[in-house]
Residue, then its C-alpha position, 0 to 999 in steps of 0.5 A: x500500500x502506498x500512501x501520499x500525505x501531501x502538506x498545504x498549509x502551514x501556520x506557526x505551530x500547525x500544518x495541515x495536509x491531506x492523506x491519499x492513498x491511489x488519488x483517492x482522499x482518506x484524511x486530513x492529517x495536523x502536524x506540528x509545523x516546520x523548524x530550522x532546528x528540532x525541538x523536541x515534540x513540537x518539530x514535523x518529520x521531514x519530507x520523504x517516504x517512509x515504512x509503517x510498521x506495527x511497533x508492538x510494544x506494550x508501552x502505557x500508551x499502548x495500553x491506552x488505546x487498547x482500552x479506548x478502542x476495540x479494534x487496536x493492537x499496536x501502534x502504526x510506526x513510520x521507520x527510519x525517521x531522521x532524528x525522531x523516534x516513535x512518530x506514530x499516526x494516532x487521535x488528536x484535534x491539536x499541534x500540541x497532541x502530536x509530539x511529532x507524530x500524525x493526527x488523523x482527522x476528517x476535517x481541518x479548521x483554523x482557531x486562533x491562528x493554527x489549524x485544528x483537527x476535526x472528529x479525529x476518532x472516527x478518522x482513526x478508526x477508519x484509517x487504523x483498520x485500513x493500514x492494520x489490515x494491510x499489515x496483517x495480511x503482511x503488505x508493506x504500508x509505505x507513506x511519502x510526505x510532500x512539502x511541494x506546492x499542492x498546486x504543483x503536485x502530479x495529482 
């Protein structure tokens, strides 16, 4: 499975892209924004492509979601991010629920100057049964990121 989280806009603290697997529009998806330099929980992944993998790690986390959501195992993992660890797709409304990781949402908003995730459990619902199925069926889920213009993309 190949996935494209192309980038459209950024503010301060928040980016907001678009996940499309095939052309076809899965998710919004909230980051932290772009910076020179790291910090720690509050940079986005570089642009580039990346494995998902299950991280089957029984963390407290991972407890976490088992217990809020019937259809979890373990946590989707994008591997061999420059620089960052544990940068997982998981819920969240705002920059600052992601420590670096992808919030799945189906829609997006701005509030206060940063843009804001829109009903992230039902976006993660769907994506999380989607990408898990394709692990346990053991296909490969890859994700390219894209910083491009949106206007300029192939797609």
């Amino acid at each position: 499975m190949e996935l494209v989280l192309q980038r459209m806009s950024e503010k301060t603290n928040s980016t907001y892209g678009i996940l499309f697997e095939r052309e076809k529009q899965q998710c919004f998806v909230i980051e932290d924004a772009s910076r020179v330099v790291k910090v720690a929980g509050k940079t986005r992944v570089p642009a580039g492509r990346y494995q998902i993998k299950f991280r089957e790690v029984l963390s407290g986390m991972t407890k976490e979601y088992r217990a809020k959501y019937d259809n979890f195992t373990w946590h989707l993992e994008l591997q061999d991010v420059p620089n960052f660890k544990y940068v997982y797709g998981h819920v969240g409304n705002y920059h600052r629920n992601t420590e670096g990781c992808l919030l799945f949402n189906l829609g997006v908003r701005e509030q206060k100057g940063e843009w804001v995730g829109i009903d992230s459990v039902r976006a993660f619902k769907r994506i999380y049964d989607k990408l898990s199925k394709a692990l346990y069926m053991q296909e490969q889920v890859w994700i390219t990121i894209r910083d491009e213009d949106y206007m300029t993309s192939p797609f």
